[in-house]
C-alpha atoms as an extended CHARMM CRD file, in Angstrom:
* protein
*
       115  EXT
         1         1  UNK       CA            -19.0900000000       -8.7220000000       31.3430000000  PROA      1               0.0000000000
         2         2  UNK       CA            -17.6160000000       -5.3370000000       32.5540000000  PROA      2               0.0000000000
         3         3  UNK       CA            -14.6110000000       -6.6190000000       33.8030000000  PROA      3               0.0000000000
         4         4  UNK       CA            -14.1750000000       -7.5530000000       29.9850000000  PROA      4               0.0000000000
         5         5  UNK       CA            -15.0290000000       -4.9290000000       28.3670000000  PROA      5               0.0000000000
         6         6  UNK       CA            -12.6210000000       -2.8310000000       30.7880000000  PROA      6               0.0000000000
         7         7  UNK       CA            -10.0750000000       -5.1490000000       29.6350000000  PROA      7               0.0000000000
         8         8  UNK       CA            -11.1640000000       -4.3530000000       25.9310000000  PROA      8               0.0000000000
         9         9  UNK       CA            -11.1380000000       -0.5460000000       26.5320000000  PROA      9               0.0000000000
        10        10  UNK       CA             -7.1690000000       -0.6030000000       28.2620000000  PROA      10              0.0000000000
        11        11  UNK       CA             -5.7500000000       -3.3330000000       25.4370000000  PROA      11              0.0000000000
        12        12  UNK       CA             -7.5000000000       -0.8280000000       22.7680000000  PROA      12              0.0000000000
        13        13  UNK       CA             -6.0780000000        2.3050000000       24.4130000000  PROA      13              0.0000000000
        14        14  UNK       CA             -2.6880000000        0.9330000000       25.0860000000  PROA      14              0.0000000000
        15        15  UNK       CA             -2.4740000000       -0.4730000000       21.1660000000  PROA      15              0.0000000000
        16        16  UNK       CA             -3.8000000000        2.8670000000       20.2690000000  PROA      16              0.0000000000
        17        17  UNK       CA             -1.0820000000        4.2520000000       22.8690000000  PROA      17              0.0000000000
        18        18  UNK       CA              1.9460000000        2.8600000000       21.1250000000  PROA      18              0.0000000000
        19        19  UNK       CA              0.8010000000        3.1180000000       17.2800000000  PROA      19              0.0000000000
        20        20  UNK       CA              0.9270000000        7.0580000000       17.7200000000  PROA      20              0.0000000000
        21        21  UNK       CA              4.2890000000        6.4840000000       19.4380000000  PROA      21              0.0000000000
        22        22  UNK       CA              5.7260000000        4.3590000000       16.6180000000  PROA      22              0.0000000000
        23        23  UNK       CA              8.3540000000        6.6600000000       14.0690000000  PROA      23              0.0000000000
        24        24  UNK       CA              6.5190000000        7.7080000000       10.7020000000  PROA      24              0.0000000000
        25        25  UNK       CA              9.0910000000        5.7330000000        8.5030000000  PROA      25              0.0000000000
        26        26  UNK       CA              7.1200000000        4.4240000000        6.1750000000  PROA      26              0.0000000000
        27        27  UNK       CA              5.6000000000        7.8010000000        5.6520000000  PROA      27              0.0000000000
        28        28  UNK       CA              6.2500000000        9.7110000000        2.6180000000  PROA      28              0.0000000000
        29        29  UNK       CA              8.6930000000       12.8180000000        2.5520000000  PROA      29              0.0000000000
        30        30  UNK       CA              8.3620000000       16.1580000000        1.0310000000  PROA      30              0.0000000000
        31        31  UNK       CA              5.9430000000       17.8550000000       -0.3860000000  PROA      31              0.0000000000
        32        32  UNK       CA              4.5870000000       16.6790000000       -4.3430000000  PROA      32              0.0000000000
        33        33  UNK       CA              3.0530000000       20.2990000000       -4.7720000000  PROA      33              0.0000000000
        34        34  UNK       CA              6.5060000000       22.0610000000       -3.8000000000  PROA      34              0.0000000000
        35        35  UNK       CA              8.7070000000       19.4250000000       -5.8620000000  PROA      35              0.0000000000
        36        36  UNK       CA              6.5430000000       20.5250000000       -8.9340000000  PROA      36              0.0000000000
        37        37  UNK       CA              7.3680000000       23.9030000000       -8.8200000000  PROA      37              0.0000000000
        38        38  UNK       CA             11.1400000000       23.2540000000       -8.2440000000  PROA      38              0.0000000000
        39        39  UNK       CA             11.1920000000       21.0450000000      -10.7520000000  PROA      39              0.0000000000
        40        40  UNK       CA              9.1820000000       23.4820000000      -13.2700000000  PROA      40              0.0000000000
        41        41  UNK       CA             11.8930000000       26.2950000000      -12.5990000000  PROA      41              0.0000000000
        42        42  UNK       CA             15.1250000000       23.7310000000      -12.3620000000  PROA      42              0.0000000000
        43        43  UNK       CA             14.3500000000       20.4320000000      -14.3350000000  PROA      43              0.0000000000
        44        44  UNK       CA             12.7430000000       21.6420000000      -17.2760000000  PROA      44              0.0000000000
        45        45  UNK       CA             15.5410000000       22.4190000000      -19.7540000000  PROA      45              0.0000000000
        46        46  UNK       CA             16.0150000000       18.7400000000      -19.8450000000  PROA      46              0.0000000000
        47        47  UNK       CA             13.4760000000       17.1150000000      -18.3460000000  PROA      47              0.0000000000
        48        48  UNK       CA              9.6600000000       16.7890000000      -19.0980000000  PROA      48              0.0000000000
        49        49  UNK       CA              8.1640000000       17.1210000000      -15.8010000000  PROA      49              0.0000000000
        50        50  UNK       CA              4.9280000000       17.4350000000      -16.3420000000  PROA      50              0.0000000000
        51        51  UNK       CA              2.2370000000       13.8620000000      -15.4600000000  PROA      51              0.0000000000
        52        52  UNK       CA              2.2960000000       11.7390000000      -18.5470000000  PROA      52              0.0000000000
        53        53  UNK       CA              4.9060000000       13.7910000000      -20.4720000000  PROA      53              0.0000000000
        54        54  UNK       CA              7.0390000000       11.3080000000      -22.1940000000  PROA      54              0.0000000000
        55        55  UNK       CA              9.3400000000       13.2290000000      -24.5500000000  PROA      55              0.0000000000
        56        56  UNK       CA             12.4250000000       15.9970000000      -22.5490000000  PROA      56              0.0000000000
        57        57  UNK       CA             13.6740000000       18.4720000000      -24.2080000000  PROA      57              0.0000000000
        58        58  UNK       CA             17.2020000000       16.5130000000      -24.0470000000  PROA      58              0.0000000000
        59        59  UNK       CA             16.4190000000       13.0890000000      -25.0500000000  PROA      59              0.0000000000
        60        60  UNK       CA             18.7680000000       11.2440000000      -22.8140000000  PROA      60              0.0000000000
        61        61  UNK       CA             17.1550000000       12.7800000000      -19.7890000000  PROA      61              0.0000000000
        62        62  UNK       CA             14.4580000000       10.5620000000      -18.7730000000  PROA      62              0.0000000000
        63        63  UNK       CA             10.9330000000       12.3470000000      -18.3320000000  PROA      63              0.0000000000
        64        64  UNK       CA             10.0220000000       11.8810000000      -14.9980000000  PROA      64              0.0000000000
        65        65  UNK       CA              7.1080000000       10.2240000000      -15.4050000000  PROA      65              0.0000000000
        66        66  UNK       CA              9.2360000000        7.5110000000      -16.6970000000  PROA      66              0.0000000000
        67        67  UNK       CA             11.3320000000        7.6610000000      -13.8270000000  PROA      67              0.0000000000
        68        68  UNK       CA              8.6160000000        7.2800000000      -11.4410000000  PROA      68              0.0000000000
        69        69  UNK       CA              7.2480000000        4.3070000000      -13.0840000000  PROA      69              0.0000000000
        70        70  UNK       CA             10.5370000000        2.4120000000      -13.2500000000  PROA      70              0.0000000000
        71        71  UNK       CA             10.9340000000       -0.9510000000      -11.5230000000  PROA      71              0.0000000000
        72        72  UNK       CA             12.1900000000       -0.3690000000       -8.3690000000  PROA      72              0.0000000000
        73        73  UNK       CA             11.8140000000        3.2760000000       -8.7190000000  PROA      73              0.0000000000
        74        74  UNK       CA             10.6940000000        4.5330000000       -4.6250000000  PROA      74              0.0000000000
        75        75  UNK       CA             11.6400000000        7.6730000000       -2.3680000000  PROA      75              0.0000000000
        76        76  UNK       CA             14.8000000000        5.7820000000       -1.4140000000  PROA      76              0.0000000000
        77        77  UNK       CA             16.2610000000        5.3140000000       -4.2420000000  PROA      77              0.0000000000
        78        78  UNK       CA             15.6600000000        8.4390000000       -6.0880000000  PROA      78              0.0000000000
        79        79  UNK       CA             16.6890000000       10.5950000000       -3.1740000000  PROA      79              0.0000000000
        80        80  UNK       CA             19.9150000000        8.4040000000       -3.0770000000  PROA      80              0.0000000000
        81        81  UNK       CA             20.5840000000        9.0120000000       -7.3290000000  PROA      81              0.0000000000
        82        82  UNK       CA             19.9040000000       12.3570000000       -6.6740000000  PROA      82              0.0000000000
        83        83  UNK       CA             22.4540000000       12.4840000000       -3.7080000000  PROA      83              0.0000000000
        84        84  UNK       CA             24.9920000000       11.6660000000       -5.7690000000  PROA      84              0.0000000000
        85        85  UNK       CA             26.8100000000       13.4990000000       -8.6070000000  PROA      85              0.0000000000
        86        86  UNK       CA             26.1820000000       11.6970000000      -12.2290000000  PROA      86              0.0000000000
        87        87  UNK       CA             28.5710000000       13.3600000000      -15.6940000000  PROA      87              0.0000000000
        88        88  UNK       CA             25.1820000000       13.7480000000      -17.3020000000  PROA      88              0.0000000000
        89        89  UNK       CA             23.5060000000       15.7450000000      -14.8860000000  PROA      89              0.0000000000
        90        90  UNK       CA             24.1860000000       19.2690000000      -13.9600000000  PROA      90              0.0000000000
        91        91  UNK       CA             27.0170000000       18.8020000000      -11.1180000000  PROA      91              0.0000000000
        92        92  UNK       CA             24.3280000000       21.0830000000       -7.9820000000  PROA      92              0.0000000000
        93        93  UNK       CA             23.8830000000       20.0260000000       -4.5740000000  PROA      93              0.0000000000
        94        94  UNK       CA             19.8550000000       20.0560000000       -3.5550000000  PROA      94              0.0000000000
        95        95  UNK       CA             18.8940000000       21.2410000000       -0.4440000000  PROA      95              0.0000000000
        96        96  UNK       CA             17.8750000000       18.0150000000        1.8600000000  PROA      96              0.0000000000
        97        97  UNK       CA             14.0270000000       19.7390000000        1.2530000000  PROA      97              0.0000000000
        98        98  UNK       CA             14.2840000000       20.4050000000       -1.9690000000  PROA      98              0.0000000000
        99        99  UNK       CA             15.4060000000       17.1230000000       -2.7350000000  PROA      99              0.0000000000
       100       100  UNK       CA             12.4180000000       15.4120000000       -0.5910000000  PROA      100             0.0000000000
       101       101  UNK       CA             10.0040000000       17.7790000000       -2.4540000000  PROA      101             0.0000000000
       102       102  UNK       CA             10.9590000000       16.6080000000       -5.8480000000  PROA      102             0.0000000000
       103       103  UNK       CA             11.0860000000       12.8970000000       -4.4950000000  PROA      103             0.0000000000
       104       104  UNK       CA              7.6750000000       13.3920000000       -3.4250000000  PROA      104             0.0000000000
       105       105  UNK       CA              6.9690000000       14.6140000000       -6.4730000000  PROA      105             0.0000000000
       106       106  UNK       CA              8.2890000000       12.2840000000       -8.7260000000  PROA      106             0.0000000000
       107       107  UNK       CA              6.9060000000        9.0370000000       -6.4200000000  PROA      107             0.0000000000
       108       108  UNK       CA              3.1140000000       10.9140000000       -6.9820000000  PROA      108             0.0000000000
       109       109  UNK       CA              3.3140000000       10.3210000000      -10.6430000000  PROA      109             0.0000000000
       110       110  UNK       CA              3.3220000000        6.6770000000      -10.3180000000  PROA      110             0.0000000000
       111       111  UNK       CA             -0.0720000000        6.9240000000       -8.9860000000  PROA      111             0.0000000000
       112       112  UNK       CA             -1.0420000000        9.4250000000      -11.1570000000  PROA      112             0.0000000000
       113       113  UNK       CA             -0.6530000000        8.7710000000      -14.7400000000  PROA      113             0.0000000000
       114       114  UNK       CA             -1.7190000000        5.5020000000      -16.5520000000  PROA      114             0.0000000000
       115       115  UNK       CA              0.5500000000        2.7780000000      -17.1770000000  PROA      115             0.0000000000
């Protein structure tokens, strides 16, 4: 019975052992609280920003509530469309961290606005 439950202990610790070893991937990026801000003082002349918001201020930009709850919409993909230059967006280059801010950002108002 001891024998076991040494065996129990070591299999435990050594799982334990390599889960805290394993890369944070599939861990979330940036701060939400810090991609509001930026995205109060940058986004807003086009964008509603704000949770539940529907209606921008230039109605071909998409509020970003919307974004966040489109199909398919996750981290990836919006740190990808906002990698890359589009002719109705302003043509600025984010910092890598501001970008993952407003990602996180963005991604937190899927959970946090009704559908």
């Amino acid at each position: 019975m001891i024998r076991s439950r040494g065996k129990i202990f070591l299999a435990v610790g050594i799982a334990t052992a390599l889960a805290c070893s394993l890369p944070l991937s599939a861990q979330e990026i940036g701060d939400a609280h810090h991609g509001h801000i930026f995205a109060t003082k940058y986004c807003t002349e086009c964008h509603a920003v704000e949770p539940g918001a529907s209606s921008s201020p230039n109605p071909a930009a998409p509020s970003f509530t919307s974004v966040a709850k489109t199909s398919g919409m996750n981290g990836r993909a919006l740190a990808a469309w906002l990698d890359s230059s589009h002719p109705t967006m302003p043509n600025f280059v984010l910092r890598s961290n501001d970008r993952n801010d407003v990602v996180a950002y963005i991604t937190s108002l899927k959970e946090r606005t009704p559908d």
